[in-house]
C-alpha positions in Angstrom: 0.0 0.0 0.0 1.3 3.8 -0.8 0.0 6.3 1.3 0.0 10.1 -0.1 -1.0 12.8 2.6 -1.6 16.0 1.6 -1.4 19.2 3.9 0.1 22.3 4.6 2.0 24.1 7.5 -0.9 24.8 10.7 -2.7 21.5 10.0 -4.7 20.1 12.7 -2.3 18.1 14.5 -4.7 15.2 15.6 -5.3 14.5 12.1 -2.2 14.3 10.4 -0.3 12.3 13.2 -3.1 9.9 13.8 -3.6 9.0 10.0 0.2 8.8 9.6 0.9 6.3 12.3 -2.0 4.3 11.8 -1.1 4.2 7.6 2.4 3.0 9.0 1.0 0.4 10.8 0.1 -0.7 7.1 3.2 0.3 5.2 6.2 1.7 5.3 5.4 4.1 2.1 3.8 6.8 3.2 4.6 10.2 2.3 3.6 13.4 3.3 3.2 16.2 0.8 3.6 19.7 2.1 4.5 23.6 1.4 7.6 23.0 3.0 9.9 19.8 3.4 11.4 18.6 6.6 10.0 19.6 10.3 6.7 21.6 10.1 4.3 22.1 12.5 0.8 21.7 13.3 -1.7 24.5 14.9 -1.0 22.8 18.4 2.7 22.9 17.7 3.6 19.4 17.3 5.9 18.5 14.5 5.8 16.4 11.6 8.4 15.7 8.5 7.3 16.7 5.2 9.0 14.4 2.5 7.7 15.9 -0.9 7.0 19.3 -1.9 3.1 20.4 -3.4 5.6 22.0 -6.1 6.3 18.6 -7.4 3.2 18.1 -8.7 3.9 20.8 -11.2 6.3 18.1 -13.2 4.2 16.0 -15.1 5.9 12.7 -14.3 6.2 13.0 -10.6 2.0 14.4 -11.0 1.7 10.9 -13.3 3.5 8.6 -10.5 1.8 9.6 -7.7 -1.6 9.4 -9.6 -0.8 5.8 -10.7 1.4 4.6 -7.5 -0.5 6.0 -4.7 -3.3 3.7 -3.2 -4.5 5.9 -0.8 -5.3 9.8 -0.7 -5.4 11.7 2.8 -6.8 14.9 3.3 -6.7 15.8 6.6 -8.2 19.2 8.4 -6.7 22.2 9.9 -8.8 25.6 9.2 -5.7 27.6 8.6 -3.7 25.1 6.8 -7.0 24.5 4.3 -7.2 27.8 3.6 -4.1 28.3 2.1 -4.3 24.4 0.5 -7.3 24.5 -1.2 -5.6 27.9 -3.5 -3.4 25.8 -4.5 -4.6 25.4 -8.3 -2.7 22.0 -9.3 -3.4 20.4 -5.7 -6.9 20.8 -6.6 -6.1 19.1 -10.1 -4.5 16.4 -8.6 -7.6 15.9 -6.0 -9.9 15.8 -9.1 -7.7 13.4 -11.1 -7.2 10.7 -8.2 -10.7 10.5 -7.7 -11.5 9.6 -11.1 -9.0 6.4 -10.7 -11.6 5.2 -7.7 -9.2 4.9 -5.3 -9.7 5.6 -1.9 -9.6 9.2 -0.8 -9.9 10.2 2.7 -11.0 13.2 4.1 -11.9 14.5 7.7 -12.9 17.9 8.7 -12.1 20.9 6.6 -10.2 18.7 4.2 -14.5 18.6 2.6 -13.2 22.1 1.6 -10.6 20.1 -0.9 -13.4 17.6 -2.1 -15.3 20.6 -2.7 -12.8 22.9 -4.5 -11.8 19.7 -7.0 -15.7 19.7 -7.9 -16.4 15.9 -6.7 -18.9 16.1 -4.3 -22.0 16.3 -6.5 -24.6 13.8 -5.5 -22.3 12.3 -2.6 -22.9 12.0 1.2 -20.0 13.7 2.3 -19.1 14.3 6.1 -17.0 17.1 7.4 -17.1 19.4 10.2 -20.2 21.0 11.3 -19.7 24.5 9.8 -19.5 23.1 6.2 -22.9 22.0 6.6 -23.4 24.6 3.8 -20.8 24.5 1.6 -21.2 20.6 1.0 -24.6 21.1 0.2 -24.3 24.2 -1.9 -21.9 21.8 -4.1 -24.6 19.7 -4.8 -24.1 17.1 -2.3 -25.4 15.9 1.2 -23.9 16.8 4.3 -24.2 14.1 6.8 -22.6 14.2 10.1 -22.1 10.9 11.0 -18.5 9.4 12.3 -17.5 7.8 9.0 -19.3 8.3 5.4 -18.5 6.2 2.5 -19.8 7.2 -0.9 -17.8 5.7 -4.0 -14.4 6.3 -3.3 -14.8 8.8 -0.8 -14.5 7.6 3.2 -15.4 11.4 5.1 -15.8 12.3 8.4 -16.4 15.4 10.3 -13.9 15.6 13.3 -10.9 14.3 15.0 -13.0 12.4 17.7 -13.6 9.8 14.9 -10.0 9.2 13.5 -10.2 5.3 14.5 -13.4 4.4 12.7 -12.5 7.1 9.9 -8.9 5.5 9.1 -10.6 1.9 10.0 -12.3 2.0 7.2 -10.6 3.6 4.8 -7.9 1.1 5.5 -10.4 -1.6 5.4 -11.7 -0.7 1.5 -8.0 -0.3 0.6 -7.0 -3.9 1.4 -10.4 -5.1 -0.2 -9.4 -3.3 -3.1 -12.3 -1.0 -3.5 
């Protein structure tokens, strides 16, 4: 399994460090793509190592390889670091593209803002936190706050209190190969 995170600095701690060590549980290949490479840090302060640069998907082969070699896509929350994510024109792109392969894609909490801003939403249930309510539904799909919410490809959930059952399952449909 290759696990591809995607965040940027000021993520919400809780869920970058749980999905990491519960993905290396699994594997040994994940990466996490950042604005930055090496130490960064989270809203909370705690630290994490970026290992690839969101500037890498601006080279068409490295884009192509980690479309085709990545089994898993995490999106995980943080307000601040969303913000700044979701303008990032060829992240958004990328979002889009993976999802058409039907691999998994993971989201919790404001990552729905990702899902949203790659246009892939659209007649889903989606989950994300409570004050997206609006913005999943303006995009044409159903916000439902449940713990986990699988539609398609898609495993979403709307807040860190759920990282086990949210990273559970999306684990779970890897390994079945859905």
């Amino acid at each position: 399994m290759n696990a591809l995170i995607i965040t940027w600095e000021n993520f919400q701690d809780q869920e970058l460090v749980y999905p990491f060590y519960r993905l290396k549980e699994e594997t040994e290949n994940v990466k996490i793509m950042a604005n930055v490479t090496g130490k960064f840090f989270g809203i909370m302060g705690v630290n994490m190592n970026s290992h690839v640069l969101i500037s890498e998907l601006n080279d068409e082969a490295k884009y192509n390889h980690y479309i085709n070699e990545t089994d898993i896509l995490v999106l995980p929350g943080g307000v601040k670091s969303l913000e700044k994510l979701r303008q990032e024109k060829r992240v958004i792109q990328f979002i889009s593209d993976f999802a058409k392969t039907g691999k998994i894609i993971a989201s919790t909490c404001h990552g729905a803002q990702l899902l949203i801003s790659a246009k892939i939403v659209k007649g889903k249930n989606i989950s994300g936190y409570y004050s997206l309510e609006d913005d999943i539904n303006n995009a044409g799909a159903k916000y439902v706050n449940e713990p986990v919410v699988v539609d398609g490809n898609i495993v979403s959930s709307p807040h860190y209190d759920h990282m086990g059952i949210w990273m559970k399952t999306a684990v779970e449909l890897v390994k079945n190969g859905l």
